[in-house]
Structures are given as structure tokens and as C-alpha cells.
C-alpha positions in Angstrom: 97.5 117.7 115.2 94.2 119.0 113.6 93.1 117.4 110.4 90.3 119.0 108.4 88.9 117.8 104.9 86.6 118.4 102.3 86.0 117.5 98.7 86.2 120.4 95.8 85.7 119.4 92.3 85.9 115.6 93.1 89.5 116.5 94.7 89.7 115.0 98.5 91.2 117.5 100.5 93.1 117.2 103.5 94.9 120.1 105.6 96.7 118.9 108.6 98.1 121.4 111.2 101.0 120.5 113.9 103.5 117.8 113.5 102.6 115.1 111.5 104.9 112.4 113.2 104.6 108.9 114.8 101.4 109.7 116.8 99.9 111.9 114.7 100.3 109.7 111.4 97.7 106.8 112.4 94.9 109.6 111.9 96.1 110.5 108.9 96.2 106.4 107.5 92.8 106.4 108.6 91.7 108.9 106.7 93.4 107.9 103.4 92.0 104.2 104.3 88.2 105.6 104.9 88.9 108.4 102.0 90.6 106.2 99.1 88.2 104.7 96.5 87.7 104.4 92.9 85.6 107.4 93.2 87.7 109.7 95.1 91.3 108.7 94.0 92.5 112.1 93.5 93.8 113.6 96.9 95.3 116.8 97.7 97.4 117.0 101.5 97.9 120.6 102.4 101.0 121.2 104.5 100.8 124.7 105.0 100.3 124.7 108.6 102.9 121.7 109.4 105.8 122.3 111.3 107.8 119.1 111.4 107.2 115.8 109.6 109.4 112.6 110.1 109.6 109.2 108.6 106.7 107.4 109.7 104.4 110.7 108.1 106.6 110.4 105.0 105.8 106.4 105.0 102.0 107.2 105.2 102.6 109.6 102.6 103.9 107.4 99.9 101.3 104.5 101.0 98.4 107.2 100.3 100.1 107.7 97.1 100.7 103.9 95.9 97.1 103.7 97.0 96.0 106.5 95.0 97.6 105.6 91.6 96.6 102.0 92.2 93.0 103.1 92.1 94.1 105.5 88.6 94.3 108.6 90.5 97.2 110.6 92.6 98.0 112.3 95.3 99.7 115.4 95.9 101.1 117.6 98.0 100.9 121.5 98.4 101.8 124.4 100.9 105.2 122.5 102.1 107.1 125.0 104.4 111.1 125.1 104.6 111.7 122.7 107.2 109.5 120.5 105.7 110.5 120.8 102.2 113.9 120.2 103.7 112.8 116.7 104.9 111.5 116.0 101.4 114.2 117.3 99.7 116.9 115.4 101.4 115.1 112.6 101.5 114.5 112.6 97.5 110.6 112.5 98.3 110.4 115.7 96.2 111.3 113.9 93.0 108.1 111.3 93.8 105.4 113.8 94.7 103.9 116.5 92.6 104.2 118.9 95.1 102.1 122.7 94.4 102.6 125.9 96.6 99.1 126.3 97.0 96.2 124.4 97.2 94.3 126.0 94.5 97.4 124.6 91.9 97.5 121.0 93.5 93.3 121.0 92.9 93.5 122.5 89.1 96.4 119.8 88.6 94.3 116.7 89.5 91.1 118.2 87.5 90.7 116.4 84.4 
């Protein structure tokens, strides 16, 4: 998996590539853990280049966003290709997440 981030209009960006799955999601912890702050609550993960997610990523997922609203900001999701909007779908996770088909929505959403 290849994670790369940066930080538009206060919005913590996060675009992951690969599966995000049981090894891969201990990166991703870290870098809500090391990200997350009252300053840089609101956090945009771009799926667009994931291929397969399972539960530990969607665990990770909704700790990031307990996390985020804890602190008074969110976290969304954007770029969510079939077989991964499959996963979310079945598993109801769509209904919990704002979830954008392009970064440039999910950023403009979390812009006060």
C-alpha cells in the first residue's frame, strides 16, 4: 500500500493506493494517531486507487472518524470504487460516512 498526504485549506488529506487490509491498516492508524488534533480534525481519505478493503480497514476507519468528531471535526471519505462501495454498502458503513466522488467535493464539504 502507498499512502500519501497533504493538508489543503486546513483539510488533512490522505490517498492510499493498494489494499487497505490487516497489514496495511496499522499505517493508516498511525497516521490518523500522528495526524488527529484539535487543529487538524477535519480529514479527507481518498479511496480512488483502493482495490479491496476488509474489516480491520473499515474498523480503522470508523475509529479515525470517532476520533475526528470527538475533537469537533469529521472525516470523510471520497473516490470509493465498486468493490469497495460494495463493502461499505453491505456493511451499512455508507449510512455513517459522508462519502464524495471526488476529492475536491469531500474538501469543499469540510471547509467552513
Amino acid at each position: 500500500m502507498d499512502l500519501q498526504s497533504k493538508s489543503v485549506d486546513n483539510v488533512q488529506i490522505l490517498t492510499l493506493s493498494g489494499r487497505f487490509d490487516a497489514l496495511t491498516a496499522p499505517l493508516v492508524q498511525e497516521w490518523l494517531e500522528q495526524t488527529l488534533s484539535p487543529e487538524h480534525c477535519r480529514i479527507v481519505i481518498d479511496l480512488k486507487a483502493v482495490s479491496f478493503v476488509d474489516s480491520t480497514a473499515l474498523a480503522t476507519l470508523v475509529s479515525g472518524m470517532k476520533r475526528a468528531r470527538q475533537l469537533e471535526g469529521d472525516l470523510c471519505l471520497c473516490g470509493l470504487q465498486p468493490p469497495v462501495r460494495m463493502v461499505f454498502e453491505l456493511t451499512r458503513l455508507d449510512q455513517a460516512f459522508e462519502i464524495f466522488l471526488n476529492e475536491e467535493d469531500a474538501i469543499r464539504a469540510l471547509t467552513p
